[in-house]
C-alpha positions as CSV (number, residue, x, y, z in Angstrom):
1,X,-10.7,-25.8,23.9
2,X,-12.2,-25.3,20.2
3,X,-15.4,-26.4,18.9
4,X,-14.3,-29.6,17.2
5,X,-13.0,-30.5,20.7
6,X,-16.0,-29.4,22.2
7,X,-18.3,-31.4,18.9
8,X,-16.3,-34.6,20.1
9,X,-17.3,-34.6,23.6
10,X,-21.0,-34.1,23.4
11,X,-20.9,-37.2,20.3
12,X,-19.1,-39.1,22.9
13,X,-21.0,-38.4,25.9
14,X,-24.1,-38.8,23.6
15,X,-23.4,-42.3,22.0
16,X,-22.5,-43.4,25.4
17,X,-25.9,-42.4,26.9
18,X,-27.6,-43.6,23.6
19,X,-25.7,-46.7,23.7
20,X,-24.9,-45.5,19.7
21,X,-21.6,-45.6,17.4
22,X,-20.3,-41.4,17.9
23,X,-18.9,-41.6,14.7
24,X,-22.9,-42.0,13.5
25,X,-23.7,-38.7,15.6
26,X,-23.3,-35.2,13.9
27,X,-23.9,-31.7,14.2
28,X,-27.3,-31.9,11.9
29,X,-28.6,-34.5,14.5
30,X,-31.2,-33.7,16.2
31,X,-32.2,-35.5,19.3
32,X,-35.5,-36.2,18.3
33,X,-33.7,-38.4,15.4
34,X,-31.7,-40.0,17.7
35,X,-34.6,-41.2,20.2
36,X,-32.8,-39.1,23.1
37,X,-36.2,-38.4,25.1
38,X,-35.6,-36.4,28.3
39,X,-34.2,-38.9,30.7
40,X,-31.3,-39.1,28.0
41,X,-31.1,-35.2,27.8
42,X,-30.8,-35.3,31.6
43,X,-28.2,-37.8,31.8
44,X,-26.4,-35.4,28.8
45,X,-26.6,-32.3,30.5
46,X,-24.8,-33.8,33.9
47,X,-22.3,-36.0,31.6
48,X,-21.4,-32.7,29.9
49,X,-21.5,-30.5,33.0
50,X,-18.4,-32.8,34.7
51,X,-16.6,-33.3,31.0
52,X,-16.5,-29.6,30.9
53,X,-16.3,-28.5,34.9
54,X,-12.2,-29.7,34.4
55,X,-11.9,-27.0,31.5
56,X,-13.8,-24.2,33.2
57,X,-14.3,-24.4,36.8
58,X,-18.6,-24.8,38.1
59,X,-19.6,-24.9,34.2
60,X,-23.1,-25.6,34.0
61,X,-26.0,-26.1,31.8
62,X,-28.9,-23.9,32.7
63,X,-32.5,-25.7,33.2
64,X,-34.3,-23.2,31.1
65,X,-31.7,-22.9,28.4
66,X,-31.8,-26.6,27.6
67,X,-35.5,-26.2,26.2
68,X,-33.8,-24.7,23.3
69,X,-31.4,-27.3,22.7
70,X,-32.9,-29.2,19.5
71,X,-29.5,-30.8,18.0
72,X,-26.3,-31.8,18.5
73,X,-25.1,-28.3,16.9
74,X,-27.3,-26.5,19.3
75,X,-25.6,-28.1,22.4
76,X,-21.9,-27.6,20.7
77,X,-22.9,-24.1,20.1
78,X,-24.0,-23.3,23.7
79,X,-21.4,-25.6,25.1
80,X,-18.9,-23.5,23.1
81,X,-19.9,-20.0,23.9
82,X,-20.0,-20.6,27.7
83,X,-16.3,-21.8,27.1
84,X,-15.4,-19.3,24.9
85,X,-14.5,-21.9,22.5
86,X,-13.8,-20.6,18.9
């Protein structure tokens, strides 16, 4: 799986959560912009943990790593490096 794939599924999983248009969604979005308060960030992290548990097998997002998530590039570039997305 590449990035872009990888960029598609989090604006997906996002504007489903966030009841928002993923084209509107981008890598420069941060969650703050898009009103995503924790509860959302919650519902992301287990939304992205099954998405991405069919390509790799137990994939998870680590409680303490999410802290550092600020954007929507942020999650694509952690999502992407556990993957070993390119």
């Amino acid at each position: 799986m590449d990035r872009n794939a990888v960029l598609t599924i989090v604006c997906e999983q996002l504007g489903q959560i966030l009841e928002l248009d993923p084209s509107t969604i981008n890598e420069s979005s941060t969650f703050a912009e898009l009103d995503a308060d924790s509860l959302a960030l919650i519902e992301l992290v287990e939304a992205l943990e099954e998405a991405f548990s069919e390509v790799s097998e137990g994939f998870r997002i680590d409680d303490e790593d999410l802290e550092g998530l600020k954007s929507v590039g942020d999650a694509v570039n952690y999502v992407s490096s556990k993957l070993g997305a390119v």
